[in-house]
LUMVO-736141 format. One record per residue (C-alpha): residue number from 1; residue in one letter; x, y, z. Coordinates in nm, 4 decimals. Example, Ala and Ser with C-alpha at 12.3 -4.5 7.8 and 13.67 -1.06 7.14 Angstrom:
2
<doro n="1" res="a" px="1.2300" py="-0.4500" pz="0.7800"/>
<doro n="2" res="s" px="1.3670" py="-0.1060" pz="0.7140"/>
END
This chain:
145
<doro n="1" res="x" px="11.5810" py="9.9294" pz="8.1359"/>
<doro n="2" res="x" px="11.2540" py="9.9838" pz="7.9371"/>
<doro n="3" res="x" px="11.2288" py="10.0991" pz="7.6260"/>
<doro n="4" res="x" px="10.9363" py="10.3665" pz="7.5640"/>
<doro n="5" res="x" px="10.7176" py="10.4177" pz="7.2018"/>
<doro n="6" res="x" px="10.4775" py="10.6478" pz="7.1300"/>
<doro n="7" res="x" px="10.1907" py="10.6389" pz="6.8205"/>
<doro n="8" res="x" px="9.9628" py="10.8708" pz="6.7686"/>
<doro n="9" res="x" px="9.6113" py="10.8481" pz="6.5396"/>
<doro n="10" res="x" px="9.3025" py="11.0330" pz="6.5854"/>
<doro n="11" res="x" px="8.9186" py="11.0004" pz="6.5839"/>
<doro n="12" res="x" px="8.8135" py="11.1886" pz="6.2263"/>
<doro n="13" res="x" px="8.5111" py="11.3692" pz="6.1538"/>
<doro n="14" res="x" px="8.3478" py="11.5499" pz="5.9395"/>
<doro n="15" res="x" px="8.0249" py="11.7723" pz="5.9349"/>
<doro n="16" res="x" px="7.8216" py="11.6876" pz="5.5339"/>
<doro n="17" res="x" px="7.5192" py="11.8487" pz="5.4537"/>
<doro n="18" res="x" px="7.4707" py="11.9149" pz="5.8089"/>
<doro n="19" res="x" px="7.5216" py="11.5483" pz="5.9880"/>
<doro n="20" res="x" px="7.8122" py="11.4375" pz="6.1364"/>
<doro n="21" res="x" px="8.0408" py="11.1500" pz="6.0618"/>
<doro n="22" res="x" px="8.2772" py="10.9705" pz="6.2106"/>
<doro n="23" res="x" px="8.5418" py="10.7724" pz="6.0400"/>
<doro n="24" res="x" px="8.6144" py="10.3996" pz="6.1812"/>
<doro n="25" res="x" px="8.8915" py="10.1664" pz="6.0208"/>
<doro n="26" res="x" px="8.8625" py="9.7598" pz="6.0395"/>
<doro n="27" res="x" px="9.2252" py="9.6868" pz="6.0970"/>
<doro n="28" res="x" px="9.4348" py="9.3997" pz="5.9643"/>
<doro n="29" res="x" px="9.2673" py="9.1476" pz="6.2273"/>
<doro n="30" res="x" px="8.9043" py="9.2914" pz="6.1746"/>
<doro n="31" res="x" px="8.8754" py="9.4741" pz="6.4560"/>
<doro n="32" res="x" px="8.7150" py="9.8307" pz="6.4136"/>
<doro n="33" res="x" px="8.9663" py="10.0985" pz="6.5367"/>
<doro n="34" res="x" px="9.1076" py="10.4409" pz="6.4583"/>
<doro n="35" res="x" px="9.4374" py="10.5359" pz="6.2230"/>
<doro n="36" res="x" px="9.7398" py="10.5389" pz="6.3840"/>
<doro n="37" res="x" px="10.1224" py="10.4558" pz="6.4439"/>
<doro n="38" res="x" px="10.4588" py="10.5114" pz="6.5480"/>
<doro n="39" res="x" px="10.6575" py="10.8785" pz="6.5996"/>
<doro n="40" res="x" px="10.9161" py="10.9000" pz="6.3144"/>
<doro n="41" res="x" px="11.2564" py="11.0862" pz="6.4473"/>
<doro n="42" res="x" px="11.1775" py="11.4802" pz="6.4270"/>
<doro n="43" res="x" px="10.8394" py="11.4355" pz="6.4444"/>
<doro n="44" res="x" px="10.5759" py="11.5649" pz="6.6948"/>
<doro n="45" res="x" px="10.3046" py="11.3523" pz="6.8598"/>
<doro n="46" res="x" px="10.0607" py="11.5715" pz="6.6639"/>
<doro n="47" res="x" px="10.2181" py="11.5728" pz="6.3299"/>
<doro n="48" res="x" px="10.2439" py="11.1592" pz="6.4186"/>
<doro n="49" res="x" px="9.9086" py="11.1822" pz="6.4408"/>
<doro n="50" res="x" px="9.8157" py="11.3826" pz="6.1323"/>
<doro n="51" res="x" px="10.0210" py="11.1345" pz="5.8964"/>
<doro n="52" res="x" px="9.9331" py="10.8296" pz="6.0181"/>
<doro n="53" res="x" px="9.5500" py="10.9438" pz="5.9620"/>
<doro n="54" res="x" px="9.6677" py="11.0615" pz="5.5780"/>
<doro n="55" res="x" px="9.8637" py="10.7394" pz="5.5362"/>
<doro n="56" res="x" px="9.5794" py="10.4883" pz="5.6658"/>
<doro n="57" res="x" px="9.2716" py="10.6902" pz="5.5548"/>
<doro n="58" res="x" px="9.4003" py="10.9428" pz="5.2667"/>
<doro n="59" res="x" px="9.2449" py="11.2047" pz="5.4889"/>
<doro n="60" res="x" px="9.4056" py="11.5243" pz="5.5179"/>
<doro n="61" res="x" px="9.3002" py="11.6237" pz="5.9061"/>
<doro n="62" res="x" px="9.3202" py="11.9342" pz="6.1662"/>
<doro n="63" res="x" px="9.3452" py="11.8712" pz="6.5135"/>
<doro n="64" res="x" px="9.0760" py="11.9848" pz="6.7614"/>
<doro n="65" res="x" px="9.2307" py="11.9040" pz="7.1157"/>
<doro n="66" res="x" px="9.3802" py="11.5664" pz="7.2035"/>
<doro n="67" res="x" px="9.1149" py="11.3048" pz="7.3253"/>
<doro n="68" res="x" px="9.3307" py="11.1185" pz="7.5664"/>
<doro n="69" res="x" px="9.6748" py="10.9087" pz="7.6218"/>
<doro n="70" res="x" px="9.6694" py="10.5272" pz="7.6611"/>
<doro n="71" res="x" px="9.9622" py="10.4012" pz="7.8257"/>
<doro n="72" res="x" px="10.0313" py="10.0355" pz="7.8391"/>
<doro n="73" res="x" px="10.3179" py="9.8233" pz="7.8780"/>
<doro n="74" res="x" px="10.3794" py="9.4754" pz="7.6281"/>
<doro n="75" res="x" px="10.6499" py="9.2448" pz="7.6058"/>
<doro n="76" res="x" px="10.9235" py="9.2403" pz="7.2613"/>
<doro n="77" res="x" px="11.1114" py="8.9748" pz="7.1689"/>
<doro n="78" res="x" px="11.4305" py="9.1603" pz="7.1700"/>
<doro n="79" res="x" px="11.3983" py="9.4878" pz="7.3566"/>
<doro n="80" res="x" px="11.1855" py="9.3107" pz="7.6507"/>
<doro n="81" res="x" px="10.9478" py="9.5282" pz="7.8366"/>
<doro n="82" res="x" px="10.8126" py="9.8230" pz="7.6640"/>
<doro n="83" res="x" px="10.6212" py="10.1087" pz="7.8194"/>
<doro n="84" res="x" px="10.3927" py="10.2688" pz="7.5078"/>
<doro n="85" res="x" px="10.1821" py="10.5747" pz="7.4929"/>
<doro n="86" res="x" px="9.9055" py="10.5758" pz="7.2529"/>
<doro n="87" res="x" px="9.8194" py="10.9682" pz="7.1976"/>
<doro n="88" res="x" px="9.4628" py="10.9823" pz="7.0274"/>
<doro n="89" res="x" px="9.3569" py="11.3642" pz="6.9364"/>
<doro n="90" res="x" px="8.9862" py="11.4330" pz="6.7970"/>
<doro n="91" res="x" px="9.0820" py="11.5477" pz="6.4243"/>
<doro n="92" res="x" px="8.8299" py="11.7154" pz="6.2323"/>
<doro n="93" res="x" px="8.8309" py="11.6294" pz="5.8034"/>
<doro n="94" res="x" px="9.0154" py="11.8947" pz="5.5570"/>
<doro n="95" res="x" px="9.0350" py="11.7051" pz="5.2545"/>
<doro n="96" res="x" px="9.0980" py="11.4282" pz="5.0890"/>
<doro n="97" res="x" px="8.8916" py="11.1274" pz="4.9861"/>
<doro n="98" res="x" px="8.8845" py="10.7761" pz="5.1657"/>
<doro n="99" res="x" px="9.1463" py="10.5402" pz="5.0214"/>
<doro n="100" res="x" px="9.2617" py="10.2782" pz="5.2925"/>
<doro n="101" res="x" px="9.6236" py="10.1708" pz="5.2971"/>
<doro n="102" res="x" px="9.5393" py="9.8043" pz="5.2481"/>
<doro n="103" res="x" px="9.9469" py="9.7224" pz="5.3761"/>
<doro n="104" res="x" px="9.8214" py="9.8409" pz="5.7523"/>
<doro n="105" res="x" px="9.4067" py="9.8555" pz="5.7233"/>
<doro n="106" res="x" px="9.1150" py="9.6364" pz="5.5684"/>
<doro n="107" res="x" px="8.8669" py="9.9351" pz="5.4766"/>
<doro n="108" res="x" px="8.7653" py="10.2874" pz="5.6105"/>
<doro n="109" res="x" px="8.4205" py="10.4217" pz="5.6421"/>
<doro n="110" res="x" px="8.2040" py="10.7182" pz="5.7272"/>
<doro n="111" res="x" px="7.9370" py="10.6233" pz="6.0004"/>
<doro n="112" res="x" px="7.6510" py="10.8465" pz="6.1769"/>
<doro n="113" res="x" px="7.7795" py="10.8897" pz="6.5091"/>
<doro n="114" res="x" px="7.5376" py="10.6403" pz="6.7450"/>
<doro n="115" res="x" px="7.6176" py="10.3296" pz="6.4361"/>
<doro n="116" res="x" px="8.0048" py="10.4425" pz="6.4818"/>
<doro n="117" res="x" px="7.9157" py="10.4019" pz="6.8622"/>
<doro n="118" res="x" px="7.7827" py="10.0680" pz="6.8249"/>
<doro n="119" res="x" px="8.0168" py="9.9037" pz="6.5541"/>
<doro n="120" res="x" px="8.2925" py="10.0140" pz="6.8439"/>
<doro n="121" res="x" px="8.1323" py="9.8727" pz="7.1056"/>
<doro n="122" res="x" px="8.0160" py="9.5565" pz="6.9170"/>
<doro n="123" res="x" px="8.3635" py="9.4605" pz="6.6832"/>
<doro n="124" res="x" px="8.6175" py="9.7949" pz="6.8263"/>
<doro n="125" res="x" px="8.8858" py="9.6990" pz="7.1138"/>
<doro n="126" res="x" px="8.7918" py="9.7503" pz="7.4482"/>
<doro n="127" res="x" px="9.0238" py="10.0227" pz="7.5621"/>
<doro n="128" res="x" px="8.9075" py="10.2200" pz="7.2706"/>
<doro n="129" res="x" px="8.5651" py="10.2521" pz="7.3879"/>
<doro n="130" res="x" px="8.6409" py="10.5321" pz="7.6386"/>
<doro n="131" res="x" px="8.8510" py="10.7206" pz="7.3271"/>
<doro n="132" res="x" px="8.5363" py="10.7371" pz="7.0804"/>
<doro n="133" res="x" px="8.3286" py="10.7974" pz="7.3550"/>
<doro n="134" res="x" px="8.5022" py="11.1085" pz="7.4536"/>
<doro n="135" res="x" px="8.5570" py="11.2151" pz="7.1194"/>
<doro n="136" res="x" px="8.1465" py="11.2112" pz="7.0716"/>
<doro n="137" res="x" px="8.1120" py="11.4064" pz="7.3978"/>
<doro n="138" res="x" px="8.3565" py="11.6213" pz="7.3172"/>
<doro n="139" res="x" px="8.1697" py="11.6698" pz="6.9722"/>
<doro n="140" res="x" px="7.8393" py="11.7463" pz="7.1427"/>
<doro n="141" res="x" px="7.6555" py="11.4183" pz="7.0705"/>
<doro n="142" res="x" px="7.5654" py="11.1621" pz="7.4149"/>
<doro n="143" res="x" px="7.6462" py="10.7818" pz="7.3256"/>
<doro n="144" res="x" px="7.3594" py="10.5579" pz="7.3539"/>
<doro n="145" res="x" px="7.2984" py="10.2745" pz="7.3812"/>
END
């Protein structure tokens, strides 16, 4: 029998004095990622996603459309195999100021889209590359690089 968990997070933006900005987090290892984490009971995927983002970030957040679902499978000690869904929506900024939950995150920044871009492709996880680079399509704006 395997055991299935689904998080949720989101790439952030925001549009300030007419530029765009995405938000990146450096996670506990030091990796660059985005906010997110594990479905409470009663929850939806998208209100998963929404808190996580306010919990990590301080950033109250709307969703746009979801970005994509990364499924994987990892091994835990004590429930063995575990089939996970990672469910990453493109979120756009509400309010709120940045003020990282330092229990779960290192620090959370603003970047102009191509230096968000290349932070994720230089320091970010691999299988995240396709998520922010979806998320900047989706947003209008071509990767380079």
């Amino acid at each position: 029998m395997s055991f299935k968990e689904i998080s949720a997070g989101g790439v952030v933006y925001r549009i300030e004095n007419n530029r765009m900005q995405i938000q990146l987090i450096t996670d506990r290892y030091g990796k660059i990622s985005f906010p997110k984490g594990k479905r409470e009971a009663g929850e939806t995927v998208e209100q998963t996603a929404l808190r996580e983002i306010q919990e990590e970030t301080g950033i109250v957040g709307k969703i746009d459309e979801l970005i994509d679902i990364i499924p994987y499978t990892y091994h835990h000690p004590s429930l063995g195999s575990v089939d996970k869904e990672v469910h990453y929506y493109l979120v756009k900024w509400q309010s709120g100021v940045l003020r990282p939950q330092l229990e779960e995150i290192r620090s959370v920044s603003w970047y102009e889209p191509q230096e968000a871009w290349r932070k994720q492709c230089n320091a970010g996880y691999d299988n995240n590359d396709f998520i922010l680079e979806k998320a900047l399509r989706l947003l209008g704006i071509e990767p380079q690089g």
